[in-house]
N, C-alpha and C positions, 0 to 999 in steps of 0.2 A: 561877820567874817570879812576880811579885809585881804585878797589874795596882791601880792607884791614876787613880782620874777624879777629880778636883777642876775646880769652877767658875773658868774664868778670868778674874779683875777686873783693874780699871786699874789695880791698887795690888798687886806682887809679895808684898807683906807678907800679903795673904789671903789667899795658894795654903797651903795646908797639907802641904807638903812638900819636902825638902830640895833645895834649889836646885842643890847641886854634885851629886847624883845625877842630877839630872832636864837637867843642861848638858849635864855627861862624857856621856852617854847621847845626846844628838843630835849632840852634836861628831864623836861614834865614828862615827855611821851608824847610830842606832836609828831609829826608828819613831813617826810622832806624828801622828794621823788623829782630825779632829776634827770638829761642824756650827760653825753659828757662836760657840757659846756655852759648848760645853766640849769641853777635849783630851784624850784616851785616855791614857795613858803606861803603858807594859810597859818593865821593864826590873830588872836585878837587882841584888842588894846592892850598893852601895858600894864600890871598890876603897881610898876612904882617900884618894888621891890629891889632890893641891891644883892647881886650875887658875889660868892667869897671868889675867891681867886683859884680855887678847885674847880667849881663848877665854869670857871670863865677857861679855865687849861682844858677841861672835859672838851667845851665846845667848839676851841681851837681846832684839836684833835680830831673833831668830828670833820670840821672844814677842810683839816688837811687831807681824811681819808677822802673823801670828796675829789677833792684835785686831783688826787695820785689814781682816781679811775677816769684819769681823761685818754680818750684816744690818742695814740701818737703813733710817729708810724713805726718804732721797734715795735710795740703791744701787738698793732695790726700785722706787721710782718710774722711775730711767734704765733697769733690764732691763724694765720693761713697757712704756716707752717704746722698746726696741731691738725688744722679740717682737712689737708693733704696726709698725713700720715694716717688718719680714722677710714680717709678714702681707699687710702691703699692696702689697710687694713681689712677691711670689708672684701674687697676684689680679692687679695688673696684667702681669706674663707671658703667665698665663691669657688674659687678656682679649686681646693680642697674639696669640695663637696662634689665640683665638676669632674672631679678624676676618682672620689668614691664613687660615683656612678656610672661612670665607665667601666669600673670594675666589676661591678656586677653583673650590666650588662656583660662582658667578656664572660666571666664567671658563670652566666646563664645561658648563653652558648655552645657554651660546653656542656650542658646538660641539657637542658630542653626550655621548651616555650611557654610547656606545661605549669598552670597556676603551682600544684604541690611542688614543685622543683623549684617554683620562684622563692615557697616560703621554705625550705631546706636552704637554699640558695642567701637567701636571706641572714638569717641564722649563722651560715660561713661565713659570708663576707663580715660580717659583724665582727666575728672572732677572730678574721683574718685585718683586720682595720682597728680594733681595739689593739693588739700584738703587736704594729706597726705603728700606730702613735701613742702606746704603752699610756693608753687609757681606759678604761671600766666597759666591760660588753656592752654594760646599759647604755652609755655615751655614744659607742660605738653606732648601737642602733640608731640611737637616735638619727645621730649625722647623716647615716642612711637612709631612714626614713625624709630627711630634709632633701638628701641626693635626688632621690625615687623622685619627688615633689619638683626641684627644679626643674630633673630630665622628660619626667613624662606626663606631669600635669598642672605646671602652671609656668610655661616656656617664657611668656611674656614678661611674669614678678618677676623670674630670673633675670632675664637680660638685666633690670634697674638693679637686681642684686650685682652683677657682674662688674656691672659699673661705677659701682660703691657707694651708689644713694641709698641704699639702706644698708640695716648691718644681718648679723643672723637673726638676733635676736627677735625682730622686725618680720624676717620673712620664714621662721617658723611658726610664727603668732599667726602669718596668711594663711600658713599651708595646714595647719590645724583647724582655723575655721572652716577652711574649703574640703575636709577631707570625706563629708558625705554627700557629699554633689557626686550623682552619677552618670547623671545626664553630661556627655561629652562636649555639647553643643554650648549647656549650661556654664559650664564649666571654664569653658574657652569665653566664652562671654566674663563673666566673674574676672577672668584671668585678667581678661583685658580692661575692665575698667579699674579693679583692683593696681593694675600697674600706672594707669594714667593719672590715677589719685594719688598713690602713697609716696611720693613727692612733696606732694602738699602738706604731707602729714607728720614733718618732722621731729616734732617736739611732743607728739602723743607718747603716754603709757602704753604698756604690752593690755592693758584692759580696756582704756579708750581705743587703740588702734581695732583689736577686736571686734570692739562694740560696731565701727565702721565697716569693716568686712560683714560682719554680720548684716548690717543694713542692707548693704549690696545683696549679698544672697540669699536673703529674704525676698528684695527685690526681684533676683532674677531666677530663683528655684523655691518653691513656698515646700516643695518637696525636702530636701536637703533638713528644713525646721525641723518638719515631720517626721524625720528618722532621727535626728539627735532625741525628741522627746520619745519614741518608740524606744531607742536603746534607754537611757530613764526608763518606762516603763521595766524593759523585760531582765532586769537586774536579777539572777539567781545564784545559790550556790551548788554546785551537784558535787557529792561524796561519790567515788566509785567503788567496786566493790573488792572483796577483801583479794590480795594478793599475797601469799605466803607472811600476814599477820600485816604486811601493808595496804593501806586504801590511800588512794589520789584525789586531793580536792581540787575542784577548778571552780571559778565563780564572777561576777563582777559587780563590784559595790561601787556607792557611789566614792568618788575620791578622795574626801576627805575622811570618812571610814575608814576607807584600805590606808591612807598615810595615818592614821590611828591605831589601826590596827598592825599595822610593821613596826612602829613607835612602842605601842606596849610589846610586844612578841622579845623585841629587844631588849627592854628594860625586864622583861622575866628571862631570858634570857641572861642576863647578868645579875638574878640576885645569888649564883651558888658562886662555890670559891675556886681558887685560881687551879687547884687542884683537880679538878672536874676533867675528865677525861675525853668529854664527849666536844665536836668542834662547834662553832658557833650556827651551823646550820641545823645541827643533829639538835644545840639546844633551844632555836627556836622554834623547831618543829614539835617538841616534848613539849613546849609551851603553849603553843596551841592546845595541848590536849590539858593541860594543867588550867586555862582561861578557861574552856569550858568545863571545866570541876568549879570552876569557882574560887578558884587557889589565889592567895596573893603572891606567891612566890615559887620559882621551880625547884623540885626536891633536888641536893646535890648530891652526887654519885661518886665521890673522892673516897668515902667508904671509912676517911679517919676521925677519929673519936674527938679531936679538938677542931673539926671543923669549926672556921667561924662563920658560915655563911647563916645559920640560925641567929646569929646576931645583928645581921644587916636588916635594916630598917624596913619594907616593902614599897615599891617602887609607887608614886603619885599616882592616881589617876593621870588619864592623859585628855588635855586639852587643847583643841585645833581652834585658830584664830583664823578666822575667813573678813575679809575687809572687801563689803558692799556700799552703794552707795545708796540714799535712802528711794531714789527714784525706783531703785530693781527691788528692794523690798516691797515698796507702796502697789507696785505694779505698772507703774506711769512711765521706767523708764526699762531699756533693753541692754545697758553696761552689763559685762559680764563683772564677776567678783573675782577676788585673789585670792587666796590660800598665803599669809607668812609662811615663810621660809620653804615655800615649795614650788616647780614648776607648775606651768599650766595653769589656765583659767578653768572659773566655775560658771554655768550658765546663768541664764536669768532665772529658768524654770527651774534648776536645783536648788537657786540661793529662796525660792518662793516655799519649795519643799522642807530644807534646814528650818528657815528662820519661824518655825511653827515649833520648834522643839528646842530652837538655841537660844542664851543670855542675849539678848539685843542693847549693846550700848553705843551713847550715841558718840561719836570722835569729829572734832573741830580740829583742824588744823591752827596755828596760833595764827599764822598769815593770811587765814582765808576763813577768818571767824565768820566773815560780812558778804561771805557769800556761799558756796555749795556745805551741804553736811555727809558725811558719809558714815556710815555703821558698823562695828565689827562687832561680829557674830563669836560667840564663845561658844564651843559647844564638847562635849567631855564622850567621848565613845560608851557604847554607843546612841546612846538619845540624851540622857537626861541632863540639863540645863545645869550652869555652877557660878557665884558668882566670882567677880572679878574687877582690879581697876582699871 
């Protein structure tokens, strides 16, 4: 291997090195990693070979993409003008999330100080804050729940939020790791190293960033561990009892379950016809009871004789794609895992529990063949294993 860095000018005639070694060489699949102002090139002697005048336009082309990512100072000027608008972006989030939680506070005030008053209290504002930026209750919560976190338990991450070094995304990833620390003292501790780090941390995933909170609170509460895998253990379902021909379930599965389980509930829910009288809650509630029969599909209640919904096909199985990495499998590392297309992280100790009962395939990235490997877990509600590409 014979490495040669030459300065790349607007003019080919100044590169100090032979053109058809340095084409053939990126035609094939070499390597060519550069800043703005000069290219690396590794590659070996000369095969001799004469290239058409295709492959010599190809590598022109390549040279010019090359130049045209040089720094200059319009380029620099628009990225300073992109990294101040993400800034100002981020601060007014903050500031969104700083006057949900005012509101509650007020909101709480007016009622009492009382823990049940806080979770009624809760519950309002949600639906008073959903009405208001004419978004879904569930969002609502959320943002309140982010609110709650800035204002009364991690003062510190906020401020760096305020300021627009991180975005939300970033500091509900904190406020969820941290949300079983009870210790006050713990907590403020976490807060504060948590805020003097995530700085550093700019260019992490919502699942590396995790992974480092986690660290930290392992660090400094080994308790806070010990109740996330206690809530793991104590996962139940309780039926209540019969009320005028209705019962209430209440339960907690593990996550990827429950987004499997709202996933089919909805696909039996739509296999009757448009005719079906009953509304999309009423039919996923009948669905449930239709899954535990066993049923592939919900009976439809339009009551006419050419229904077509006996025609419609019965909905897939359903299957959750969780992307770990092989260290949280193996047990060697403490990244939490993903869930596609879903919020929230998986822990380490749940993706150890799954990956006993899921398809384990292994995923290479094409750019990062030559270095980490990460696993995605296929798994079909609810246990049994299916395969996949």
């Amino acid at each position: 291997m014979v490495s040669v860095v030459q300065t790349l000018t607007s003019k080919y005639s100044d590169i100090n090195m032979r053109h058809g070694d340095l084409r053939e060489h990126l035609l094939v699949g070499g390597s060519v990693s550069a800043d703005p102002d000069i290219i690396e090139h590794m590659y070996e002697s000369s095969s001799g070979r004469t290239l058409s005048s295709e492959a010599i336009a190809a590598s022109d082309d390549i040279f010019e993409r090359w130049r045209l990512r040089k720094k200059t100072g319009e380029s620099a000027a628009w990225i300073e003008q992109i990294a101040s608008a993400v800034r100002i972006e981020n601060r007014a989030v903050a500031a969104q999330l700083a006057a949900i939680g005012q509101l509650f506070r007020y909101r709480l005030g007016q009622c009492s100080e009382n823990e049940d008053w806080a979770v009624d209290t809760m519950d309002a504002v949600a639906a008073e804050v959903a009405a208001g930026l004419r978004i879904s209750k569930g969002l609502a919560t959320d943002r309140l729940h982010a609110a709650r976190a800035m204002r009364e338990r991690l003062p510190k991450t906020a401020e760096v939020f305020t300021a627009g070094d991180i975005d939300y995304q970033a500091f509900t990833a904190i406020a969820s790791r941290t949300d079983l620390i009870v210790s006050a003292d713990a907590l403020a501790r976490v807060d504060e190293l948590v805020a003097v780090n995530v700085v550093r941390w700019p260019s992490l995933t919502r699942g590396r960033l995790s992974a480092k909170v986690d660290a930290i609170v392992a660090r400094v509460d080994a308790d806070a561990v010990r109740r996330r895998e206690e809530r793991h253990v104590d996962r139940e379902v309780w039926i209540g009892s019969d009320a005028d021909g209705i019962s209430q379930i209440t339960g907690s599965l593990f996550t990827v379950d429950a987004h499997a389980l709202d996933t089919r509930l909805n696909a039996l829910a739509a296999t009757v016809c448009e005719h079906d009288s009953r509304t999309k809650e009423q039919r996923r509630a009948d669905a449930l009871g239709a899954l535990a029969a066993g049923a592939d599909r919900l009976g439809c209640r339009c009551g006419r004789p050419d229904c077509a919904a006996g025609k419609r096909s019965a909905p897939s199985p359903v299957t959750i794609h969780v992307i770990a990495e092989q260290g949280t499998l193996s047990g060697t590392g403490a990244a939490p895992a993903s869930e596609i297309s879903a919020d929230g992280l998986i822990t380490p100790e749940l993706i150890a529990e799954l990956a006993k009962s899921a398809k384990l395939v292994p995923l290479v990235h094409p750019g990062d063949a030559h270095r980490s490997r990460v696993t995605p877990l296929r798994r079909r509600w609810p246990i049994s294993c299916v395969r996949g590409t």
